[in-house]
C-alpha positions, 0 to 999 in steps of 0.5 A: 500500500503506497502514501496516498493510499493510506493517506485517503483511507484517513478520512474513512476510518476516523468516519468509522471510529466515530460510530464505534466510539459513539457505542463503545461508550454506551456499552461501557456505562452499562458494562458499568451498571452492571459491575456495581449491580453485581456488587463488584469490589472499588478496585475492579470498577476503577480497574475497568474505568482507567482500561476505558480511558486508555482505550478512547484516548488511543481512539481519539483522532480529529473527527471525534474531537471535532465532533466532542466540540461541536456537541459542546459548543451547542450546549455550553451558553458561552463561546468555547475554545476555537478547534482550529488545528483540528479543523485544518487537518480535516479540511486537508483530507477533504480536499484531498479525498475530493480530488481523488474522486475524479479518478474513482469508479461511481460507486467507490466516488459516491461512498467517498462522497457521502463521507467527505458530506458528512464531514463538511456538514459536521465543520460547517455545522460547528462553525455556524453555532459559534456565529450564532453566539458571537452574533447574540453577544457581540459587544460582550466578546470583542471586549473581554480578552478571554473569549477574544483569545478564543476566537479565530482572526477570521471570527474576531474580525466579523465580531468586530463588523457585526458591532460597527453595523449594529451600532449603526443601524441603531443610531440610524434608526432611533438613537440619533432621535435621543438627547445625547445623553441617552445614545450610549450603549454600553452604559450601566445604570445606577442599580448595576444594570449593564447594557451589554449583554452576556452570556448566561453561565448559571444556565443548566446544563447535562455534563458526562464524565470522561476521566475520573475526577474524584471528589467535586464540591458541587455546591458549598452547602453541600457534600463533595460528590464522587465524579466517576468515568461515565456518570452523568450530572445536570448542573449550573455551566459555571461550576464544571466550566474549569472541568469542561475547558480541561477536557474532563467533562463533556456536555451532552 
């Protein structure tokens, strides 16, 4: 087998890692289940849970990781770490997998087609969902230091844009209409109000985990509680955000 072939079947075993790893999860959690309903001892448990690990980690390739982030970025409230290395290896075996259609009987270029779809419309996909959070708080990101380190040139620069053209329209539309006074629009008011809108990170969300933890204090009032590989909580975003950005949870 020469370079190119194993450079174009890449693209085609990380399409068929993405199922696998999808249901080898479902059947580690039951696997899971079963060993505690069983009454198995800590020690096998724990045992299992660091071979899972190590198995997904040796599975982990860049479609899983694109698709681990575009899951989370459409739950998380706020704007996530932008996956751009990931997205430009992807991009090189599309475009290589393109290419090489040309030279394919039908039936092999349709199946090479369908999987070079569905990963377009996976980066697209993504890449809309964090439009459509920079577009919700524009103002909010262009001016904090955090999410603009988090965004691509290309992403700052249409933030940035979008602001100018709000703000224009506005002004055109009814704030030229205002005493001077009254034009701002990132004022705060006395009772600490803030115009500029921002993300809600006390909103809801469901998280799994994905590496032991250990002992979480989820809530001061309350106990610490044993995050174990698989288990599933509902919580407020910014108490597992740290978690989340470290890669030790996962939103779902």
């Amino acid at each position: 087998m020469n370079t190119d072939d194993l450079y174009s079947d890449n693209l085609g075993s990380q399409l068929g890692r993405l199922g696998s790893i999808t249901s080898d999860s479902l059947d580690a959690a039951m696997d899971t289940d079963t060993l505690e309903m069983d009454g198995q001892g800590a020690d096998v448990q724990d045992t299992v849970d660091d071979q899972e690990e190590d198995d997904e980690e040796f599975l982990e390739d860049d479609l899983s990781i694109l698709m681990r982030a575009w899951v989370n970025e459409r739950n998380a409230p706020d704007l996530l770490e932008y996956e751009g290395t990931t997205i430009e290896n992807l991009m090189e075996l599309v475009d290589f997998q393109t290419q090489k259609i040309k030279s394919q009987p039908p039936m092999i270029a349709n199946i090479i087609k369908i999987d070079v779809d569905r990963v377009k419309y996976l980066v697209r996909s993504y890449l809309r969902t964090r439009l459509a959070k920079i577009e919700l708080h524009a103002m909010h990101y262009t001016r904090d230091d955090t999410y603009k380190e988090r965004m691509s040139q290309n992403e700052l620069e249409y933030a940035k844009g979008f602001v100018l053209l709000e703000e224009k329209h506005m002004r055109r539309s009814f704030l030229d209409q205002l005493p001077p006074h009254l034009r701002g629009l990132d004022e705060t008011t006395g009772n600490g109000m803030d115009m500029v809108t921002k993300p809600n990170l006390d909103a809801a969300v469901f998280c799994r985990v994905r590496t032991n933890v250990g002992e979480f204090q989820f809530d001061t009032s309350e106990d610490p509680i044993l995050m174990k590989r698989n288990n599933i909580f509902i919580t407020r975003y910014n108490i597992i955000r740290n978690l989340l950005e470290d890669g030790k949870v996962e939103l779902i």
